[in-house]
C-alpha positions in Angstrom: 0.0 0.0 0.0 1.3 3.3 -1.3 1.5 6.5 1.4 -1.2 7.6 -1.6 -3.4 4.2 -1.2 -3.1 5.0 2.2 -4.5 8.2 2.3 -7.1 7.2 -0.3 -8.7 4.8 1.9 -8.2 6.8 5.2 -10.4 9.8 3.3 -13.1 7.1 2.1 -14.2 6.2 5.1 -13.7 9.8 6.3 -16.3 11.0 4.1 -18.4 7.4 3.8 -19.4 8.3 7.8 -22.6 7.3 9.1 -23.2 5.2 5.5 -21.1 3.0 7.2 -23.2 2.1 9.8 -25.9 1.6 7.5 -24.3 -0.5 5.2 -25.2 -3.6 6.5 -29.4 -3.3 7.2 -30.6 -0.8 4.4 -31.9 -3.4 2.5 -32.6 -7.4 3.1 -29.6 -8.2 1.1 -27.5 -6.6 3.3 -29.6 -7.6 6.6 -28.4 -11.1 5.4 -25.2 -10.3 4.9 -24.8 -9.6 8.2 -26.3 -12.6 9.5 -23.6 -14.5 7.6 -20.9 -12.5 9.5 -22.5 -12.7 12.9 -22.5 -16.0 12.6 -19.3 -17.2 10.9 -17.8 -14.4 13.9 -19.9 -16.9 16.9 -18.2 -20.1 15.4 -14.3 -18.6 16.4 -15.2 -16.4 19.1 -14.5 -17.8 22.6 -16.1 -16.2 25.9 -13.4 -13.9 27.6 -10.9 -13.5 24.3 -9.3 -10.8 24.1 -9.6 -9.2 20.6 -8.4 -6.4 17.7 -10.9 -5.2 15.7 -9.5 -3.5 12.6 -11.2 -1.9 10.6 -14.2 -1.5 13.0 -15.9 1.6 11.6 -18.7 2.3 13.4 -19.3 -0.5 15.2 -21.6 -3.3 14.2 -19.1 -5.7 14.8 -17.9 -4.1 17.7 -21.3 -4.9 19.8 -21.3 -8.6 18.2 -18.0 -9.4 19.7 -18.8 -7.8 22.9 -22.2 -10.3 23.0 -19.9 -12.8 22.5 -18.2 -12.1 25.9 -15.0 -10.6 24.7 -12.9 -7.7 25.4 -12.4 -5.9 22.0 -9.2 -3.0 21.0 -11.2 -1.2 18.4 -9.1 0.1 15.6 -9.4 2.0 12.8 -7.6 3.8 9.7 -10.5 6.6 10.1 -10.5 9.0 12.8 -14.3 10.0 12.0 -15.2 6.0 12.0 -14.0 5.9 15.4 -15.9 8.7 16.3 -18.4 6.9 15.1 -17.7 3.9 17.1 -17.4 6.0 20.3 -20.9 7.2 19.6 -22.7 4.0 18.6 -21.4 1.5 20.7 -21.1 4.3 23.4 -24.4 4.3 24.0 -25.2 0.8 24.8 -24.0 -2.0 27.2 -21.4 -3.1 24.4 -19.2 0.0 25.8 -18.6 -1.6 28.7 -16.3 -4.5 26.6 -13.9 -2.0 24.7 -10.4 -1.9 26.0 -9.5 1.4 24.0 -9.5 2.8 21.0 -6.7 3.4 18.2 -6.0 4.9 15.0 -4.4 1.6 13.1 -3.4 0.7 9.4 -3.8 -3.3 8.8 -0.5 -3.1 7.5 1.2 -2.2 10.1 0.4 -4.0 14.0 4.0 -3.7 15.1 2.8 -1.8 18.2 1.2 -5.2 19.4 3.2 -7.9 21.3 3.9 -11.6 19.2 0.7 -13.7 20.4 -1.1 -10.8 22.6 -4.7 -11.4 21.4 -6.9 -14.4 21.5 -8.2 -13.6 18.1 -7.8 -10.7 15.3 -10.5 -9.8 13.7 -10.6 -7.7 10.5 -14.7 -7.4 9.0 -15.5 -4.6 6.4 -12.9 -5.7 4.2 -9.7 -3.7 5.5 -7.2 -6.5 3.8 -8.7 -5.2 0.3 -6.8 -1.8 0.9 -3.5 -3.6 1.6 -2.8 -4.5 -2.1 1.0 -5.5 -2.5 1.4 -5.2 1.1 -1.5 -8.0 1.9 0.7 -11.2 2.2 2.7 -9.1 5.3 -0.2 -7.6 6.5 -1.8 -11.4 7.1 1.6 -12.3 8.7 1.6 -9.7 11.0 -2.3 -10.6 11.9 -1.0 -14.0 12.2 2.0 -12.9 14.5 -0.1 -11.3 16.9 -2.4 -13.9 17.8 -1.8 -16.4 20.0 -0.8 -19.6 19.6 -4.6 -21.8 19.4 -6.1 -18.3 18.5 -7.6 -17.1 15.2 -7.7 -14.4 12.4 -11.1 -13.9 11.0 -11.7 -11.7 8.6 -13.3 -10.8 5.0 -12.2 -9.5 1.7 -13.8 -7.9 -1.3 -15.4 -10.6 -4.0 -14.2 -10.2 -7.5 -16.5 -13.1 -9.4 -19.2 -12.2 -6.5 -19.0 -8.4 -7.3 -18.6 -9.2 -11.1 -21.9 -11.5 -10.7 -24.1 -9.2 -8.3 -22.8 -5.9 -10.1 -22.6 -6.8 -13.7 -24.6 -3.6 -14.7 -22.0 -1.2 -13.5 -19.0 -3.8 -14.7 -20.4 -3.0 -18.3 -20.8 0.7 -17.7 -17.5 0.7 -16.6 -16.5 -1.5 -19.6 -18.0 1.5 -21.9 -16.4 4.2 -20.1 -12.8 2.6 -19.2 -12.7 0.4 -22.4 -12.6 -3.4 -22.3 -8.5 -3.7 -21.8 -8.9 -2.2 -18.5 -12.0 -4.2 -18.1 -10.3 -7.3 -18.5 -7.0 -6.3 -16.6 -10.0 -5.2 -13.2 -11.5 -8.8 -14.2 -7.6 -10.5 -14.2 -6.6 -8.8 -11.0 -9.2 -7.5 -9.0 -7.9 -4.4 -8.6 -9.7 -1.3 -9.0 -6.5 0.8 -9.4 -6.7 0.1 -13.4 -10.0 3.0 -13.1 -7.9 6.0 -13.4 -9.2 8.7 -11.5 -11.9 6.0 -9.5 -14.0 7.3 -6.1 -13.5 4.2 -4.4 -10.3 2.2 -5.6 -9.7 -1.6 -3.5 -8.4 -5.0 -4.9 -10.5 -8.0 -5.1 -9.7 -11.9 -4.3 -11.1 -15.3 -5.5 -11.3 -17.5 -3.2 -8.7 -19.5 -4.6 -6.2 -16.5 -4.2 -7.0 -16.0 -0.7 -6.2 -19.4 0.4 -3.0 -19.4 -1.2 -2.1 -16.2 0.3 -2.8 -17.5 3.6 -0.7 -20.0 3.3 2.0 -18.4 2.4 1.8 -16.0 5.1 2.1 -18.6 7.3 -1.8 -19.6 8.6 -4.1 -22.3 7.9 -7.5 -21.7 6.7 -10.3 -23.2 9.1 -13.0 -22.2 6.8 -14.4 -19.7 4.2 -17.8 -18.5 3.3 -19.4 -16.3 0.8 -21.4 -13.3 2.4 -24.3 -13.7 0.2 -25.3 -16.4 -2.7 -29.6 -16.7 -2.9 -30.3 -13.0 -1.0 -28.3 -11.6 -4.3 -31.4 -12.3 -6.0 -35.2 -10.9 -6.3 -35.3 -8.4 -3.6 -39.2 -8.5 -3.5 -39.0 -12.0 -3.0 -36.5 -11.5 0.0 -39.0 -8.7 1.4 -41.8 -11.4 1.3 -39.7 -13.9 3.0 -38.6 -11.4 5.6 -42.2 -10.7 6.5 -42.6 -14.1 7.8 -40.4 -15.2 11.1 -40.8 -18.7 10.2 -40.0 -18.9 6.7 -37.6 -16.0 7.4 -35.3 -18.3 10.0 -35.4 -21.4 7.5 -34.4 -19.6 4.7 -31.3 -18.0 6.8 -30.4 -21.3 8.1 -30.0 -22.4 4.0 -28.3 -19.2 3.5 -26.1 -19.6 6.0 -25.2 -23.4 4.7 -24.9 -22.4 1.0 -22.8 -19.5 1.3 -20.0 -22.4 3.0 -20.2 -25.1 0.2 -17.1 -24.7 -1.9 -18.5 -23.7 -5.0 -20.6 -21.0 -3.5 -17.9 -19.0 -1.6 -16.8 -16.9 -4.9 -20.5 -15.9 -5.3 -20.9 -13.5 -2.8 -20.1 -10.0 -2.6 -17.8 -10.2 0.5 -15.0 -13.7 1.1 -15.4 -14.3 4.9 -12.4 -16.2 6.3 -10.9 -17.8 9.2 -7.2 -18.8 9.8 -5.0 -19.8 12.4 -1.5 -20.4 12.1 -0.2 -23.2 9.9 
């Protein structure tokens, strides 16, 4: 990551701000989406760890941990996400698990002790920003957890992204041309959009695995954030409406998003890891 990636990212999330909190119940795709993280986060979480959050923004993850019985050091790269966190979290019981709060770039943990958290975790896709840097940035998440202890985190989807977003992938095909189309398709990253918003690098599945093992983990599982709730919205809404059908069809969900050939079809990679 470039001082210039950096920066990029850090002022993203500045100005994203309360969006961010959002993100993740505007619409019944993304109500599901963060079903699937809740509860890949409950499988890895024990009572009483001791965890980093990176990349916490405003803290819906932040108050899942804490209900999970940890004690959480929320980080960000954002100062006005952590404001954010402060005020959010701040006002309910979840407060009462924060350790502290720091400014923090994925890429760099070399304040923190070898083994001195029970788990890392790193939602919202803070691993996407990392681009050359990524393979360190997993070994130092890997380095400061503790032996028996666990990284979880999640990455940006290229084929899900490709699949859910395929309008604006063509736009951007007609504006960008179709070399630079193809070279986003081949890579993932979003720094082939000269002059992009919003510029991050996305994995396949396949990549991700092989970058965890070279940095030195083994992956315990992976799961797509969404594969059926990418579908006919009205149809969720329906669904939704009924608490019955509503937990059944999360259950399946939850199942599909796990099976191998599922986990590139969502728009987020969840993954957990623990060293090799």
């Amino acid at each position: 990551m470039t001082t210039q990636d950096r920066e990029a990212t850090r002022a993203y999330y500045d100005q994203f701000g309360d969006a961010e909190w959002n993100r993740l119940a505007k619409d019944v795709a993304g109500r599901v989406s963060l079903e699937v993280h809740r509860r890949f986060l409950a499988r890895f979480i024990r009572p009483g760890s001791r965890v980093l959050e990176i990349g916490a923004g405003p803290g819906r993850f932040t108050t899942e941990l804490a209900a999970l019985s940890a004690t959480v050091v929320v980080t960000d790269i954002s100062s006005v996400q952590l404001d954010l966190n402060k005020r959010y979290v701040g006002a309910t019981d979840a407060e009462a698990a924060v350790e502290a709060r720091e400014l923090l770039d994925v890429c760099d943990v070399s304040r923190f002790n070898d083994g001195e958290f029970d788990a890392v975790v790193a939602y919202g896709g803070p691993l996407s920003y990392a681009f050359e840097e990524t393979e360190s940035a997993l070994r130092g998440l890997l380095r400061i957890t503790a032996a028996g202890g666990v990284v979880v985190g999640s990455v940006m989807s290229m084929l899900g992204t490709w699949r859910h977003a395929l309008p604006g992938v063509v736009q951007v095909a007609a504006a960008f041309g179709e070399d630079v189309n193809d070279e986003v398709l081949a890579t993932g990253d979003l720094r082939h959009l000269a002059g992009a918003a919003h510029v991050c690098k996305m994995f396949r599945a396949r990549e991700l695995g092989d970058l965890l093992t070279v940095a030195g983990g083994r992956t315990l599982a992976m799961s797509a954030s969404n594969w059926a709730s990418l579908g006919d919205a009205d149809v969720l809404k329906g669904l939704e409406a009924d608490p019955d059908r509503w937990a059944r069809f999360l259950n399946h969900e939850v199942a599909a998003c796990a099976e191998p050939g599922a986990v590139d079809g969502g728009t987020h990679l969840l993954f957990a890891a623990e060293h090799a």
